[in-house]
TORKE-107968 format. One record per residue: residue number from 1; residue in one letter; z, y, x of N, C-alpha, C in turn. Coordinates in nm, 3 decimals, m for minus. Each point is the difference from the previous one (the first is absolute). Layout:
# TORKE-107968
{rec NUM,'A',{Z,Y,X},{Z,Y,X},{Z,Y,X}}
...
# end
This chain:
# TORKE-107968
{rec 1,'X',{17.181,m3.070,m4.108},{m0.014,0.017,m0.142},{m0.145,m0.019,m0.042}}
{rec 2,'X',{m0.113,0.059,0.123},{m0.125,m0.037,m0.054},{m0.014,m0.108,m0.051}}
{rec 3,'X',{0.022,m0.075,0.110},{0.006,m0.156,0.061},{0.036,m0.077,m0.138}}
{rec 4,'X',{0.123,0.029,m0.093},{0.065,m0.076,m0.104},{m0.059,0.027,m0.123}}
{rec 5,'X',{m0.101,0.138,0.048},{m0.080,0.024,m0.171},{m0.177,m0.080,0.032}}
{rec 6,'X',{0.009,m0.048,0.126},{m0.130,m0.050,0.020},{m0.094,0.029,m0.014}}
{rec 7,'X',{m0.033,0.194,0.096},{m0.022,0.075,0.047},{m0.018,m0.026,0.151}}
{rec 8,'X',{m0.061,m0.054,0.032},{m0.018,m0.023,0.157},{m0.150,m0.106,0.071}}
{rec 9,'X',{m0.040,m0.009,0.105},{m0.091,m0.094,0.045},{0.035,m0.107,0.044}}
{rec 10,'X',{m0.069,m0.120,0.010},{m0.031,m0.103,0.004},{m0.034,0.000,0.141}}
{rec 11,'X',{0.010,m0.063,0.127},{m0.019,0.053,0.110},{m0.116,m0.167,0.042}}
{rec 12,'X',{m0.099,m0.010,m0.007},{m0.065,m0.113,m0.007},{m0.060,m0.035,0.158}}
{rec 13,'X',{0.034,0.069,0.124},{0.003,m0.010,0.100},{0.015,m0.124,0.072}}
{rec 14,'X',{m0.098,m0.040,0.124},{m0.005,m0.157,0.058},{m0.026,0.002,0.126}}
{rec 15,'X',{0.096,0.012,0.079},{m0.020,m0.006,0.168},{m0.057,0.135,m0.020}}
{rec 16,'X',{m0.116,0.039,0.101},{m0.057,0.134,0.012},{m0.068,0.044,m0.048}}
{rec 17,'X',{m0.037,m0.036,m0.107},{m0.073,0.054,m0.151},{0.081,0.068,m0.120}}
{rec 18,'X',{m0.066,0.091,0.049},{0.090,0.100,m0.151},{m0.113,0.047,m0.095}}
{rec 19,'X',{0.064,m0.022,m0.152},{m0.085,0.020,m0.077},{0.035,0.161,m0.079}}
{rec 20,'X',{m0.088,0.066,0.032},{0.011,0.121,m0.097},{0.067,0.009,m0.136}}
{rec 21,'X',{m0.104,m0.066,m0.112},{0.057,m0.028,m0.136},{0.101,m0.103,0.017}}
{rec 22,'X',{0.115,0.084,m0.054},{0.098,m0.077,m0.030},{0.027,0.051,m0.120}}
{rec 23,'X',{m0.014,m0.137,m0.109},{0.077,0.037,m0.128},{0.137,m0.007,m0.009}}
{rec 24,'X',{0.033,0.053,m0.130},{0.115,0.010,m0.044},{0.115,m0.136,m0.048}}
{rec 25,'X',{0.107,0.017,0.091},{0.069,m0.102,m0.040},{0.041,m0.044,m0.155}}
{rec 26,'X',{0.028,m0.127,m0.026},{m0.015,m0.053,m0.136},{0.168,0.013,m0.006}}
{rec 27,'X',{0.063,m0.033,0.092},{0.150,0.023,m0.008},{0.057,0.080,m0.025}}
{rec 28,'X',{0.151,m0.004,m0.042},{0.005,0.141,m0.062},{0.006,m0.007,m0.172}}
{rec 29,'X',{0.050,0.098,m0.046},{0.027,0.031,m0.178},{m0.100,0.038,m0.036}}
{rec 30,'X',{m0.097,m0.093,m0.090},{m0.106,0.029,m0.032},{m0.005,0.156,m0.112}}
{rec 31,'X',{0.108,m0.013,m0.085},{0.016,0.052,m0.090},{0.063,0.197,0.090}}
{rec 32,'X',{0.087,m0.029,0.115},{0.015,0.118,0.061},{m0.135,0.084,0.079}}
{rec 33,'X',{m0.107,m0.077,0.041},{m0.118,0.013,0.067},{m0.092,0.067,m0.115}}
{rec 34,'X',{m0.008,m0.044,m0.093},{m0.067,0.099,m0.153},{0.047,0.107,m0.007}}
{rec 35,'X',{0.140,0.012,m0.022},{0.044,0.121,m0.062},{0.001,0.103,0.134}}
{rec 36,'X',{0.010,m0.037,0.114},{m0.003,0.082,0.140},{m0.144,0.041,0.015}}
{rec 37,'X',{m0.037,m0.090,m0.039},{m0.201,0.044,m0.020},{m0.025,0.103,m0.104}}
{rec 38,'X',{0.045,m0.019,m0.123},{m0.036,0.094,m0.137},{0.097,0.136,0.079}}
{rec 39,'X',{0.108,0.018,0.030},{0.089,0.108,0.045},{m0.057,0.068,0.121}}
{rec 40,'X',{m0.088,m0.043,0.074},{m0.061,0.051,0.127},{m0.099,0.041,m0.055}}
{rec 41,'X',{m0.114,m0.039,m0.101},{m0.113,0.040,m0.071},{0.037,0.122,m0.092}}
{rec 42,'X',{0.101,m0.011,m0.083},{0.040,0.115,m0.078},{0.044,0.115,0.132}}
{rec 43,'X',{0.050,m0.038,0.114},{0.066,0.104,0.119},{m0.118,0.062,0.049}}
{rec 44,'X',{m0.107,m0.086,0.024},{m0.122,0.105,0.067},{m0.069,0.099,m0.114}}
{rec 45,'X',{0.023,m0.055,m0.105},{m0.033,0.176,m0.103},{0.054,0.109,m0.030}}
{rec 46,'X',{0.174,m0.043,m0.005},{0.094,0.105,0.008},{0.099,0.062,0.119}}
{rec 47,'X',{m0.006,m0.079,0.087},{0.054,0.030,0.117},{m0.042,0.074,0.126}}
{rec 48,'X',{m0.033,0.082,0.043},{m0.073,0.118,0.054},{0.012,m0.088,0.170}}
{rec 49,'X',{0.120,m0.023,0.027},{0.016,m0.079,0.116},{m0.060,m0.159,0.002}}
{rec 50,'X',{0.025,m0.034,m0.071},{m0.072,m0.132,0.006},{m0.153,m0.042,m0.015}}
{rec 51,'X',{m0.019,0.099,m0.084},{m0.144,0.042,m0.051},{m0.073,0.049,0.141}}
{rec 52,'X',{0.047,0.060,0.082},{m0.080,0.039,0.129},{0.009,m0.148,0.105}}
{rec 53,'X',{0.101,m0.014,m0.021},{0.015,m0.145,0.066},{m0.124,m0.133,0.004}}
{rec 54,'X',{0.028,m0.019,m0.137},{m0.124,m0.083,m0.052},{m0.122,0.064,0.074}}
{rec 55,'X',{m0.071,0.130,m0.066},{m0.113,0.069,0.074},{m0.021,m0.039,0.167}}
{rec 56,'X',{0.103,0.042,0.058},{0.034,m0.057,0.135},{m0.077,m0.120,0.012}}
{rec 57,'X',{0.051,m0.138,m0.074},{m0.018,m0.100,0.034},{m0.137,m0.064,m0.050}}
{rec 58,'X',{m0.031,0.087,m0.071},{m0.127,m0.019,m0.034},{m0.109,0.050,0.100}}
{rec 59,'X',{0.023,0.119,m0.003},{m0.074,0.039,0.115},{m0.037,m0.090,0.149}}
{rec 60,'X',{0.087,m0.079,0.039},{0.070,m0.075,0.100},{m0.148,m0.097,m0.041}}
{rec 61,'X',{m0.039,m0.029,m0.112},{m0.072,m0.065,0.007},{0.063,m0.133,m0.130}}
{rec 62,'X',{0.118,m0.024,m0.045},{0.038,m0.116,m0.077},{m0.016,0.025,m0.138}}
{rec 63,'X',{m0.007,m0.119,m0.067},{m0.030,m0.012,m0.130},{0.078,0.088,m0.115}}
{rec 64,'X',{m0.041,0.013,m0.101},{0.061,0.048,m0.089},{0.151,m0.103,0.015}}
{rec 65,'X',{m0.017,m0.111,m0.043},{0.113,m0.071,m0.014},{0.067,m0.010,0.129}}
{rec 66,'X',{m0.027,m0.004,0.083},{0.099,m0.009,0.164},{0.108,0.104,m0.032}}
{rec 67,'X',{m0.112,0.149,0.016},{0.058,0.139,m0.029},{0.155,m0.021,m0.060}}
{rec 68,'X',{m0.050,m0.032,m0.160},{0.137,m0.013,m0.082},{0.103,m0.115,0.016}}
{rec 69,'X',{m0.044,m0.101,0.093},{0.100,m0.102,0.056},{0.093,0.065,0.098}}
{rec 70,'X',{m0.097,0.126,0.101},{0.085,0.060,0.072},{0.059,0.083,m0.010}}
{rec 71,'X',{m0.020,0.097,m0.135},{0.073,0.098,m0.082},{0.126,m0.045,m0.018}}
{rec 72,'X',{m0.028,m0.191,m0.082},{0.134,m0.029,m0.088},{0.104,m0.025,0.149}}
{rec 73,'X',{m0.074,m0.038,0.120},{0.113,m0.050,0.104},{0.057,0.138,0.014}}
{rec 74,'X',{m0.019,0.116,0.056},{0.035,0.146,0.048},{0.097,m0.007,m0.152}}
{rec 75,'X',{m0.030,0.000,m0.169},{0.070,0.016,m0.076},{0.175,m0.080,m0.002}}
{rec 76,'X',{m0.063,m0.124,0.021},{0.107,m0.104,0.055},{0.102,0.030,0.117}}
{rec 77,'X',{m0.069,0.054,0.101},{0.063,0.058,0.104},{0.126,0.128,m0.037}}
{rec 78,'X',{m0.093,0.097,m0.097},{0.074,0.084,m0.047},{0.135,0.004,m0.065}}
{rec 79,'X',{m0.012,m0.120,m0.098},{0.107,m0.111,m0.087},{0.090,0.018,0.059}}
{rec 80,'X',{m0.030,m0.098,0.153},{0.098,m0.057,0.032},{0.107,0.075,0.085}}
{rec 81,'X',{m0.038,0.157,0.055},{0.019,0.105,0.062},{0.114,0.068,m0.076}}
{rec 82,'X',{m0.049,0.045,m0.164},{0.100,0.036,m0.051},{0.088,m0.088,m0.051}}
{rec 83,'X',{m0.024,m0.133,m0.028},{0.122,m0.076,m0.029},{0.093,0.012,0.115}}
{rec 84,'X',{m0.069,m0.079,0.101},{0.117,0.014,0.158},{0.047,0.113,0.038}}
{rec 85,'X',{m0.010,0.157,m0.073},{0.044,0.130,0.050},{0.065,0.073,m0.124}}
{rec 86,'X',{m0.031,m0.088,m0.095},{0.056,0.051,m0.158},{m0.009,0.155,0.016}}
{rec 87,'X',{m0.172,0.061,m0.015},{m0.047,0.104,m0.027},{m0.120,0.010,m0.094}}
{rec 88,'X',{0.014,0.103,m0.053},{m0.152,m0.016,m0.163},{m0.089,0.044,0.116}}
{rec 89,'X',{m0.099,0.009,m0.180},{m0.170,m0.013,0.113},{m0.007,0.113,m0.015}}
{rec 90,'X',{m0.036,0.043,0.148},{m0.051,0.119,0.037},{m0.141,0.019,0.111}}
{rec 91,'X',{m0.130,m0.010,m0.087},{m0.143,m0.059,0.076},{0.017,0.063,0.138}}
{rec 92,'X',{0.044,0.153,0.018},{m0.050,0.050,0.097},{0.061,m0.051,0.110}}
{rec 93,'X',{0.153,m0.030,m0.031},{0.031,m0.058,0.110},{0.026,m0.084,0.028}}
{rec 94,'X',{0.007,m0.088,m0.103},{0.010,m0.132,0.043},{m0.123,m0.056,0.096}}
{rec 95,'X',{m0.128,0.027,m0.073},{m0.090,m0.005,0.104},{m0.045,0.008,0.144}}
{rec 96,'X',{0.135,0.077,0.075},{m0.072,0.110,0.100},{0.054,m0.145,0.107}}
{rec 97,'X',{m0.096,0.014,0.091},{0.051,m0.094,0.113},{0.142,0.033,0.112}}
{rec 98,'X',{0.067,m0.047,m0.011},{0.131,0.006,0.083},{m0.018,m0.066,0.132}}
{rec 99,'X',{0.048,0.090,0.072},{0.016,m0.057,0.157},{0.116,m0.075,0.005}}
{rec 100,'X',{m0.071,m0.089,0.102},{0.117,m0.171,0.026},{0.049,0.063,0.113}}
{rec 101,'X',{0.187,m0.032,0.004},{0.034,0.069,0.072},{0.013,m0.137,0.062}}
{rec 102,'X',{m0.051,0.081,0.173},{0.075,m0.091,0.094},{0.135,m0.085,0.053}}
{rec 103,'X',{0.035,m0.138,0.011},{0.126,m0.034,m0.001},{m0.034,m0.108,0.145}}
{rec 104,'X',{0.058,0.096,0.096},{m0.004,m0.065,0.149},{0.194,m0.075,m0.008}}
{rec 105,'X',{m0.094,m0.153,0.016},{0.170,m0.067,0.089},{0.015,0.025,0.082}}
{rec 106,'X',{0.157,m0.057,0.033},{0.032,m0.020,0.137},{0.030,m0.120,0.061}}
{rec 107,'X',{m0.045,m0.013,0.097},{m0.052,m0.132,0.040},{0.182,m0.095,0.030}}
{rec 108,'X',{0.062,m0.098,m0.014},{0.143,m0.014,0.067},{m0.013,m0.069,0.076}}
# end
């Protein structure tokens, strides 16, 4: 879903050279990439969870604008959580990290 609001990097990589800055892909709904931007910017003032988030990522060392690119992805993420579980928003927990449960095959 990031991916289709064009929310994501550009991976500009060549044999064994990797480049740090990677901008932001141009692909993607230009028009969904704004409003996921303005909605992640309005989220780090009113959103107590997201708002620490951002701080987080700032701290980390990234730009103001990275920050809220990575706000709107975690927001996006969130989206797509309660659509696929058809549950309202609930910050505290939707937030909380869930353990991946292990799924061992069996070999035939």
């Amino acid at each position: 879903m990031a991916s289709f609001a064009g929310i994501r990097w550009d991976l500009n990589d060549s044999g064994k050279v990797s480049n740090n800055h990677k901008p932001l892909s141009k692909k993607g709904n230009k028009y969904l990439r704004y409003y996921f931007y303005q909605a992640a910017s309005s989220a780090i003032r009113f959103d107590p969870v997201l708002k620490a988030y951002y701080g987080t990522k700032r701290r980390q060392g990234k730009s103001h604008k990275a920050a809220v690119i990575l706000t709107a992805r975690k927001l996006i993420r969130s989206i797509f959580f309660m659509l696929k579980n058809n549950v309202s928003y609930q910050p505290i927990e939707l937030y909380q990290p869930t353990r991946k449960k292990l799924v061992i095959q069996k070999e035939t």
